[in-house]
N, C-alpha and C positions, 0 to 999 in steps of 0.2 A: 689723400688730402689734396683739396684747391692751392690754389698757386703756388705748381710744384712743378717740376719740370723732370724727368726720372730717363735714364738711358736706359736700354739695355742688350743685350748680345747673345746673338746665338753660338749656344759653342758648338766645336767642330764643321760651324758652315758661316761663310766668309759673308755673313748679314748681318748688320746693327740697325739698331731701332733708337727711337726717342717718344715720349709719349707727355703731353704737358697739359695742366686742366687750371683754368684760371676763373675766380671770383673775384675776390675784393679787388683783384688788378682790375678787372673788367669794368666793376661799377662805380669805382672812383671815377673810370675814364669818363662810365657814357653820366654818372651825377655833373660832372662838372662843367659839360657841354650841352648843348641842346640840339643833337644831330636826329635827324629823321629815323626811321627802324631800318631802311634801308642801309644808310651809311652806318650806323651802329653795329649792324651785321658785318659788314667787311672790316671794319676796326676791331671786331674782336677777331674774327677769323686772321685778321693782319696780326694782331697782338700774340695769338698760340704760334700763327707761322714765324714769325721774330726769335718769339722763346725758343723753338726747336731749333734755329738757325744759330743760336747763341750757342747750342753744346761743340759747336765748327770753332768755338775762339780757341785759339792756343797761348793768347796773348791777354793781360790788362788794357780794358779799351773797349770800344763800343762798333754794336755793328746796327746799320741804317737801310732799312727797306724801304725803298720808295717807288711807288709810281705816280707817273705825269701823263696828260692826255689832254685832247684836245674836246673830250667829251663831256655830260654833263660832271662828273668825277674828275678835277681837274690837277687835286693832289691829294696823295693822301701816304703819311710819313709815321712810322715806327721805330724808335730806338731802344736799344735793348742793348742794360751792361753787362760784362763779365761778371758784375759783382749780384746781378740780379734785379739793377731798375728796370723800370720799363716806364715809357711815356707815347703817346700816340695823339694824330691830328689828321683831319681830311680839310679838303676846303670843295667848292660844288658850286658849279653857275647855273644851274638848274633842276629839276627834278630830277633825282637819281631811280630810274626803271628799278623794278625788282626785275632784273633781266641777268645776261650771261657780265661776267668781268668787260669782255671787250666790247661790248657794246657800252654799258657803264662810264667805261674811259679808253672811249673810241681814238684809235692810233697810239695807245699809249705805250707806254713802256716799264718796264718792270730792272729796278736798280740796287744792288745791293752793295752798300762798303761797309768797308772794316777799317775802323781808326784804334791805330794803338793809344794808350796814353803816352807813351814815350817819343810820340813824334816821330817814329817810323815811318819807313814808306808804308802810304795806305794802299788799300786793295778797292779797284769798284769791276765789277761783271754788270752787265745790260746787255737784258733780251727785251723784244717783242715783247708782248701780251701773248699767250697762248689762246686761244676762243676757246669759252667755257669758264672758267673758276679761278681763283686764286693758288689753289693748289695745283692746276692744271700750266700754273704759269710759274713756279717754283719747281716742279719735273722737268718741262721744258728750258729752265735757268742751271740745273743743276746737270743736264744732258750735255747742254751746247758750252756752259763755261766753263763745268765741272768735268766734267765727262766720264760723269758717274752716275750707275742707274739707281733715280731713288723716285720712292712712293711716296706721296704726300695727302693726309687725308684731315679736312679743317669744318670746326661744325662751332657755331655761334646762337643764343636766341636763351632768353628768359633768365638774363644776367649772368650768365655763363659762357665760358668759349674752353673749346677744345682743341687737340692736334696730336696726328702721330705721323709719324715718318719713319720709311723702312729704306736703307741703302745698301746695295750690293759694295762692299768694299775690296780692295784688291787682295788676291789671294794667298796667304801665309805660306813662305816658304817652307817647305821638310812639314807640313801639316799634311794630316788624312781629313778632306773636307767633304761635306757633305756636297755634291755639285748640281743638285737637286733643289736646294733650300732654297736658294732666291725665288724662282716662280712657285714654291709650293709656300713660301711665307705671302707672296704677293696673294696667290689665291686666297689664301684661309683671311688675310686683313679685307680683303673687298667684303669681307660678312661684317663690315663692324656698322653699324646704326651710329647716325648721328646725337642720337639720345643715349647710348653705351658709351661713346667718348665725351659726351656731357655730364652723365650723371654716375656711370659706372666708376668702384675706386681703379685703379691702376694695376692691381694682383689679380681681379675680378677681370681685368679687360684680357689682360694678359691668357690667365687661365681658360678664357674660353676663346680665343682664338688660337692657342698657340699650345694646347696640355698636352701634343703628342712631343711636343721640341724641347728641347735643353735651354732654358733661360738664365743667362747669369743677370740679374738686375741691382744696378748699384742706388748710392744716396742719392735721394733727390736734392736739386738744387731750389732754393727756395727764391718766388719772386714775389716783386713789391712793384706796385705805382712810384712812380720817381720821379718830379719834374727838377732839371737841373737850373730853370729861371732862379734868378735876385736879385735884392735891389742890387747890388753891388756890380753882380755880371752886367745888368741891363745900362747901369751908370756906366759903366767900362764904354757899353755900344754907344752910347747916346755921344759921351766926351769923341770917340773914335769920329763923328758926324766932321767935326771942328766948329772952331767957334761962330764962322759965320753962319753954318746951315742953323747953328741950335740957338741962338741969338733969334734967327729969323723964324725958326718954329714959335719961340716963343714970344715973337712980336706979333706974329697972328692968331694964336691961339691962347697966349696967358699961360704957358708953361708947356710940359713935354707930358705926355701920355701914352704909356708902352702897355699892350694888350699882350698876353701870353696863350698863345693856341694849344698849345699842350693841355696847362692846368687852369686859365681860365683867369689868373690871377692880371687885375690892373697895379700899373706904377704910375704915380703922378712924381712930376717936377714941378715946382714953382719957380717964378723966374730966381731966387736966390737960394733955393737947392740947382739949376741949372750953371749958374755963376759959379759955385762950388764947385760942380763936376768941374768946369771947365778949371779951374785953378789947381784941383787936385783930384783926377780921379780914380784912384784908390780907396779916397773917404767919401762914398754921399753920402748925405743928410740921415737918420733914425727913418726906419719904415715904417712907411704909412700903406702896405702893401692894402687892395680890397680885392676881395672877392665873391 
């Protein structure tokens, strides 16, 4: 099944896997935007790499994949909750190549945090760009901050995205392991086709790279498109401004107007919905959200 997210583990050899196939996530995203085929491509392949990175939470709370560059790909942001939202945004000052990641978003950098809900301390790791892929820059993130060897393989195109990742874990004590498995699972997943992780189910994918291995595979976790914008959040920022910037926004413009990059969604302020924030904001005004 599509947007599902499914772990699973080799027994007797110290390998876990994750394998995640996403539709209506996908096409909410790219319906709601109007991003090139180019950037559409890296936001889904960004969105499967997110969901596989979320089975990492041990916590309530959200984790943020970001990269920044100085290239024509200048942001481009992934969140993804414990509970299974997801939301995603790029931004671009020029034609984005159908070219390698680091060319794309040249000097960039690849960032990942974890925010609890509970206001914990967070976690962020930053690498480089690795040259070559997005999953090329997720092994390399997962080598250097992790220091853990893991596989990462991400495929995007015809309102679909896919991902699977394979990680050597550290070794079970008083286990008989297999010590074999990691390079002989890496081998057997290099056969998998970008169109097998798109269109194949999950037992299907499994089964044919992996029917000589012992697969324990648990429930899938189930995800959804989720933007976390509202009037209410966005009222909170605007009031946050203080009175004099929002006074002055709305002495040159005739009220306040908040664009959502995520989901696309506009908010207007009039100046006495703006007046309100500022007296109480907690309560703005009834939405008149568009989109």
């Amino acid at each position: 099944m599509s947007d599902r997210l499914y772990r699973f583990l080799f027994e007797n050899a110290d390998v876990r896997g994750e394998l995640v196939q996403l539709d209506s996530v996908y096409r909410e995203l790219t319906r709601r935007a109007d991003y090139p085929p180019v950037v559409n491509r890296l936001l889904g392949e960004a969105l499967a790499a997110a969901a596989l990175l979320t089975a990492t939470l041990k916590f309530r709370g959200r984790l943020v994949m970001q990269i920044q560059s100085s290239g024509p790909l200048t942001m481009l942001v992934v969140q993804a909750s414990s509970d299974g939202g997801m939301r995603a945004m790029a931004r671009y000052n020029a034609e984005v190549p159908d070219a390698t990641l680091d060319e794309q978003a040249r000097d960039g950098a690849l960032a990942i945090t974890l925010e609890p809900d509970d206001d914990t301390q967070r976690y962020q790791g930053i690498v480089d760009l690795a040259p070559g892929s997005l999953a090329a820059a997720l092994e390399k993130y997962f080598r250097e901050s992790e220091q853990l060897d893991t596989r990462v393989w991400l495929s995007a195109a015809e309102g679909r995205a896919g991902g699977m990742l394979l990680q050597r874990i550290p070794a079970r004590e008083d286990a008989t392991t297999d010590t074999d498995a990691w390079a002989r699972s890496g081998h057997l997943a290099e056969t998998i086709t970008a169109r097998e992780l798109l269109y194949l189910d999950v037992s299907q994918i499994l089964r044919r790279l992996f029917h000589e291995e012992d697969i324990r595979l648990f429930d899938p976790m189930p995800l959804r498109f989720q933007c976390r914008c509202s009037r209410e959040n966005v009222g909170a920022m605007i009031a946050s401004l203080g009175p004099e910037e929002v006074r002055s926004i709305v002495a040159e413009q005739g009220g306040v107007e908040v664009h959502c990059d995520f989901c696309n969604a506009a908010y207007h302020f009039d100046p006495v919905d703006a007046e309100q924030l500022l007296a109480d904001p907690s309560a703005p005004p009834p939405s008149d959200t568009q989109h």
